[in-house]
C-alpha positions in Angstrom: -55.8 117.2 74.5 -55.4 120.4 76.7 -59.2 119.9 78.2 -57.9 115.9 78.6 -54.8 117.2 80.8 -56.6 119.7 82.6 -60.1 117.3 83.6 -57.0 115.0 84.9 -55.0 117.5 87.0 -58.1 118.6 88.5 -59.1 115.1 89.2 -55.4 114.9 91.0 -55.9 117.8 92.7 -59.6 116.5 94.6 -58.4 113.1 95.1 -55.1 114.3 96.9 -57.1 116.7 98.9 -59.3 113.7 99.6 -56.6 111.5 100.4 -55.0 114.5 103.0 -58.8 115.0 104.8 -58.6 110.8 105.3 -54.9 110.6 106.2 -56.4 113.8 109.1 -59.6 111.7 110.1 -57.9 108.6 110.1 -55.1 110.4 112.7 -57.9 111.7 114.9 -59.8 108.2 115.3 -56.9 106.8 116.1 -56.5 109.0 119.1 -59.7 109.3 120.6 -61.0 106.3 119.3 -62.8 104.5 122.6 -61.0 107.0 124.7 -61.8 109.3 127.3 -60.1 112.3 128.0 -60.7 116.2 129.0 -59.9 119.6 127.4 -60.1 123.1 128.5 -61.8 125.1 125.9 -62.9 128.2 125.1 -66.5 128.9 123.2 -67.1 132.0 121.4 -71.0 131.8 120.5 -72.5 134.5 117.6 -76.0 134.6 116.7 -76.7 136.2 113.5 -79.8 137.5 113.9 -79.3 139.8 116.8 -75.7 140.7 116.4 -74.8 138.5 119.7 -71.2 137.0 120.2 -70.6 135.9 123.8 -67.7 134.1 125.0 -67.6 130.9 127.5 -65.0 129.0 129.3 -64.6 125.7 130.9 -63.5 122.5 130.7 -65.5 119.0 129.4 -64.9 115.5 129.6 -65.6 113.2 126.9 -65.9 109.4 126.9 -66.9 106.4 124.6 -69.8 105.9 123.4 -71.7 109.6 123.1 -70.7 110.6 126.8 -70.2 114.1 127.3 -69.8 116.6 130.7 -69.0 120.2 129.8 -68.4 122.1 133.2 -69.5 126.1 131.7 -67.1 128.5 134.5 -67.7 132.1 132.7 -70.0 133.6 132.3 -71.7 131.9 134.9 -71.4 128.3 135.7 -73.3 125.5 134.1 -73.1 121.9 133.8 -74.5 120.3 130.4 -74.3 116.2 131.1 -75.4 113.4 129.2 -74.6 109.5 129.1 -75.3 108.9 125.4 -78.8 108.6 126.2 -80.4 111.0 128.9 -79.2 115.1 129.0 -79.4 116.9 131.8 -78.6 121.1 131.8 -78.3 122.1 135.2 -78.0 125.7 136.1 -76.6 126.3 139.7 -77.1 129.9 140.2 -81.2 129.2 139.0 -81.1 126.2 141.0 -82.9 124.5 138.0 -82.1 121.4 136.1 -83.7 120.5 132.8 -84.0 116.8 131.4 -84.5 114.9 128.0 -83.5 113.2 125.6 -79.9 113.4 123.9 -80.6 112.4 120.5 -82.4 115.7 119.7 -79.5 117.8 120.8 -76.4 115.7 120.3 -77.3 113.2 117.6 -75.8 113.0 114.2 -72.5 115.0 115.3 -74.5 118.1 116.8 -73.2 119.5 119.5 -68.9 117.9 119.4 -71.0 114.2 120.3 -68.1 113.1 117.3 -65.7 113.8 120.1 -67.3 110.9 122.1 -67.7 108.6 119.1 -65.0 109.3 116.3 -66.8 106.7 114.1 -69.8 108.9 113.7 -67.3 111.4 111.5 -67.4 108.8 108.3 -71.0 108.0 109.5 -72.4 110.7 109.1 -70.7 113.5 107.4 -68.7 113.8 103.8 -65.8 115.4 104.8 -63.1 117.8 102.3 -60.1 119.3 103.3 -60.1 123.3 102.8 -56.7 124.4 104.2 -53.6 124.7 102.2 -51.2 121.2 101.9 -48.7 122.8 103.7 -50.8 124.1 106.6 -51.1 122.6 110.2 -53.2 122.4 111.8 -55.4 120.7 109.0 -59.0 122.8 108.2 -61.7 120.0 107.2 -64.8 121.1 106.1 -67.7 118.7 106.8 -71.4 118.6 105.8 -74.0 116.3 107.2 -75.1 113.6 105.0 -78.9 114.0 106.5 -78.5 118.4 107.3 -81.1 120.0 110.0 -81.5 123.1 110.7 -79.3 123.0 114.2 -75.9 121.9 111.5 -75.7 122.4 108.6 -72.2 123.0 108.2 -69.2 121.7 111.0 -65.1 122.8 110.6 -62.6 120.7 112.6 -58.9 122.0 112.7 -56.3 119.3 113.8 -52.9 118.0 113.6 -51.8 116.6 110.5 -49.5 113.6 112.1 -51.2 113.9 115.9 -55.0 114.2 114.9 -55.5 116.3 117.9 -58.1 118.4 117.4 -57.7 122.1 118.6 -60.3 123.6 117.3 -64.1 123.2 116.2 -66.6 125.1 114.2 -70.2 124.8 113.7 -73.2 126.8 111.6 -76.7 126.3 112.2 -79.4 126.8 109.1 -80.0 130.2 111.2 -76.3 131.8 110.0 -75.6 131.2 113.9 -71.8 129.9 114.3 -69.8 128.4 117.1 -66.4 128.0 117.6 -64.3 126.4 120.1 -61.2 125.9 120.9 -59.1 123.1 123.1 -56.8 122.9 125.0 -54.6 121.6 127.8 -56.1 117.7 126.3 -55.5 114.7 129.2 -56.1 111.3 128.4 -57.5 109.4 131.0 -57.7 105.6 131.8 -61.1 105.4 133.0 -64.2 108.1 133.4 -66.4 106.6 136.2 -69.7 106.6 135.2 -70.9 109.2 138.1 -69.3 111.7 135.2 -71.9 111.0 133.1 -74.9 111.3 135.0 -76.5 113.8 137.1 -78.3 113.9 140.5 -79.8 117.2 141.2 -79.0 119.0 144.6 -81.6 119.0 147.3 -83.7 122.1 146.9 -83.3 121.9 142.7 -86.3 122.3 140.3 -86.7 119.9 137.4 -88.3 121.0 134.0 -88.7 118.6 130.9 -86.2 119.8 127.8 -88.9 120.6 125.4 -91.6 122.4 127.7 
């Protein structure tokens, strides 16, 4: 009878944690579901195999569906651009641009693309909440349902009631882990679609992503 009673409190236990990660993702579609908006944020980068952390700042801008501008200020400046489709990484003080494909880079979640298309977090992840019930912002821990070696592992902190999302956290297969923090969130009526694309400056040199 004891085993009975404890197999069912455990089962109690996973399916209110469950419920509480749902109850978190639910909040955070609801927010930036079809929205755009912008965030400050701050990226601290660590690569495991050399002992490398290095800290970034800027602010991104992030739109319906997959479209993402993150405008790098420290340590150097940096524009990373894509439109769901086509990325371009354009490095000012190199006066060089590279250009691919976004899937490769920003498909399946990688990269914060879930913050330009909530519905991809049910899609393609199996998400569990790992902070306490009591604690806010929530800690969800989310694994890809197909991993590759770029994420294997992504945490996203948020408000319980909100859903805003203040922090995120990602691993690579490599032990590499990036974290980054928002802040100073505007929601915005309309992104023009200039936001999402770039033309490279006179003068610029254009390499294939991939080369």
């Amino acid at each position: 009878m004891q085993g009975i009673i404890l197999i069912l409190l455990l089962s109690f236990l996973c399916y209110g944690q469950a419920s509480a990660g749902d109850e978190v993702i639910t909040a955070m579609e609801n927010r930036y579901k079809d929205r755009c908006f912008s965030a400050s944020f701050q990226q601290i980068s660590v690569l495991s195999a050399m002992d490398i952390s290095e800290r970034a700042d800027g602010r991104a801008v992030f739109s319906h569906p997959g479209r993402m501008r993150w405008e790098y200020e420290t340590p150097e400046p940096r524009l990373i651009v894509t439109d769901g489709t086509t990325l371009w990484i354009y490095s000012p003080l190199e006066k060089e641009v590279l250009v691919g494909e976004s899937e490769p880079y920003f498909g399946r979640g990688k990269g914060g693309r879930f913050l330009s298309d909530m519905a991809s977090l049910r899609e393609d992840f199996t998400h569990t909440r790992v902070s306490d019930p009591e604690t806010d912002p929530v800690r969800l821990r989310l694994i890809p349902h197909q991993p590759e070696p770029g994420l294997t592992e992504l945490f996203i902190e948020a408000d319980n009631k909100t859903g805003q999302i203040v922090s995120i956290e990602t691993l690579n297969a490599y032990g590499d882990v990036t974290r980054i923090r928002l802040f100073g969130e505007e929601g915005h009526n309309l992104c023009k679609d200039e936001l999402f694309h770039f033309t490279p400056p006179p003068g610029t040199s254009e390499f294939k992503l991939g080369e």
